[in-house]
N, C-alpha and C positions, 0 to 999 in steps of 0.2 A: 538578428536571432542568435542565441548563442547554443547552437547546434552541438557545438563540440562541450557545451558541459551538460551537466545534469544538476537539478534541484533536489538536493537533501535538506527534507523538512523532519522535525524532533517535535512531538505534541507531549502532553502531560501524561500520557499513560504509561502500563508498566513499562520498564525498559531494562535490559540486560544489558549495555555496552555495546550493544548490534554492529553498531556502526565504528567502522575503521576510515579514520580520514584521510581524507584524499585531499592534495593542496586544489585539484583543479575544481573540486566541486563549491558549490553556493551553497551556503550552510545557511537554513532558516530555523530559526526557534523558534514554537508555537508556545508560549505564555511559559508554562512550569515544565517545559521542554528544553529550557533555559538552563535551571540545575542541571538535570543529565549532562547536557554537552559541557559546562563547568567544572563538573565533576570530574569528570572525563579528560578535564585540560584542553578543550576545545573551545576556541571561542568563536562563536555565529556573527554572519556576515548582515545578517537581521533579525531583530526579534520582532514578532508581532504577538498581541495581546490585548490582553484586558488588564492582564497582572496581576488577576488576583490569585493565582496559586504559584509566583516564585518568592523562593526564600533567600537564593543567592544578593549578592547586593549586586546591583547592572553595572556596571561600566559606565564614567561617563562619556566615553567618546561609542559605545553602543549606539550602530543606527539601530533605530525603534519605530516601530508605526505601537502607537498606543490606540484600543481599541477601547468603544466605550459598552459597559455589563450590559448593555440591554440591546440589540442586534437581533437579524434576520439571519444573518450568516454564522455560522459558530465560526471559532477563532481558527482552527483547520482550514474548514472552506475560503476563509477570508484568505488565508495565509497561498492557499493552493490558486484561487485566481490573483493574486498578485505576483507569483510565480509566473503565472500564465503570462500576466501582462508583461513582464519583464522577460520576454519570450522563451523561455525554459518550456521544452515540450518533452519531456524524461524525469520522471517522479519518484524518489526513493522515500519510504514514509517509515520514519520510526517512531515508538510509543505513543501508537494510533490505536492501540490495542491493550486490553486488561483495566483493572481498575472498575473500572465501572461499565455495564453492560448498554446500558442505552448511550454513553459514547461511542463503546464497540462499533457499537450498531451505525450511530451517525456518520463514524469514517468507514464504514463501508460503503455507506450510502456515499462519502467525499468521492472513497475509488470509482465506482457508477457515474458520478460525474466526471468526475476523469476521462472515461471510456468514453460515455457520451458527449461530451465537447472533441473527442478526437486524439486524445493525449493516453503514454502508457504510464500505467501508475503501481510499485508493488510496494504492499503494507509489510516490511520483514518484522517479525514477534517471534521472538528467542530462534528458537532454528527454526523456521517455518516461516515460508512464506505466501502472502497472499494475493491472488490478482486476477482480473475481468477480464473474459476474451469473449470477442464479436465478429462473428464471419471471417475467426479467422484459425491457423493452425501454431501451434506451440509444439515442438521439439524437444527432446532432455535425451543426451545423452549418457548413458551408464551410469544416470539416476541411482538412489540408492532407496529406500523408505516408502513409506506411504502417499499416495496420493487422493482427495478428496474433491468431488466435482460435484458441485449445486449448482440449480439450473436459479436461475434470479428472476427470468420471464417467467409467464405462465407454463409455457410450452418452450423447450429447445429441443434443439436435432443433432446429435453431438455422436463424434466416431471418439472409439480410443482403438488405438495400435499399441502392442509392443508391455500390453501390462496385465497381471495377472489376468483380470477381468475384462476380455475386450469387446467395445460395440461399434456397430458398425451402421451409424444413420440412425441410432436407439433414440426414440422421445424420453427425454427426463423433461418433470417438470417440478414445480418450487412448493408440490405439496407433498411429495413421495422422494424422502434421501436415495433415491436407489444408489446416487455414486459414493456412497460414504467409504475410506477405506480402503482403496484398492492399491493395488499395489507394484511399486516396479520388478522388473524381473533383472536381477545381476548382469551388466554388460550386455546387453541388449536396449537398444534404442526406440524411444516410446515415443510417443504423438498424441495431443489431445486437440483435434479440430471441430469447432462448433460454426458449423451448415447456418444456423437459424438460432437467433435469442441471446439474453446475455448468460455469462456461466462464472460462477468462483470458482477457483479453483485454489488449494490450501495443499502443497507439496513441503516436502523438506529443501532445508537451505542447502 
């Protein structure tokens, strides 16, 4: 298991430079997640793909899993369990977001599975970031911005501590935004723990 590192994956979507390298991390490129990190003067420790949306020229000593256009798995999810299988359980996800909204939507659905195989996963897009919690609690210290809490089940049972708007065991659920928005309080220490169901949450970086 490689406990001590984490998997930073880069997919095709928007991307601002998010990511600051770290020698110790596993750099995966998800197809045209390739340019970004190129760009950027990073080169990936894998690419995985279809290849149909990079423009850079690859490397040829680039390891590659080449994927083929027609799949069950989109090129994300493929890239997230081979992550997996290469025991990385700590997921950092860049330009998994923008561009196109029904991708949006698919690597949200990648994070859920994330959550659900048992692995932590956050999508960072420009300062904000994105990520699943399940029975369990989340912490921020002297937090600064807004914070946004969707319930993903039908039903969840979620406390907030410590921010403008706090609850305490409130049902939200995935047809009513009640948490859109809310907000931290200056140097004060907030908490978002969800009792029951799965929840997004969309905070600043």
């Amino acid at each position: 298991m490689n406990n001590n590192k984490k998997a930073v994956l880069v997919a095709a979507g928007e991307y601002h430079n998010e990511y600051q390298y770290n020698p110790d991390d596993y750099i995966i490129a998800i197809d045209g997640g390739y340019d970004h990190l190129i760009n950027q003067g990073i080169a990936p420790d894998l690419l995985i793909g279809d290849l149909d949306s990079i423009k850079s020229q690859i490397k040829p000593s680039q390891q590659l899993i080449k994927l083929p256009k027609e799949k069950d798995d989109t090129d994300s999810l493929f890239a997230l369990k081979e992550a997996i299988n290469r025991g990385f359980n700590s997921f950092s996800l860049y330009g998994f977001l923008g561009n196109k909204f029904n991708h949006s939507l698919a690597n949200i659905q990648c994070l859920m599975y994330l959550k659900k195989e048992g692995y932590n996963g956050v999508i960072y897009f420009d300062n904000e970031c994105y990520e699943i919690l399940n029975n369990e609690i989340k912490t921020f210290n002297k937090a600064i911005g807004n914070i946004s809490i969707f319930s993903l089940s039908d039903s969840s049972i979620v406390t907030l501590k410590g921010l403008k708007y706090p609850l305490d065991k409130k049902e939200l659920t995935s047809s009513f935004p009640l948490g859109i928005d809310n907000e931290f309080i200056i140097n004060k220490k907030a908490s978002v723990e969800v009792h029951q169901g799965y929840v997004l949450i969309i905070y600043n970086n």
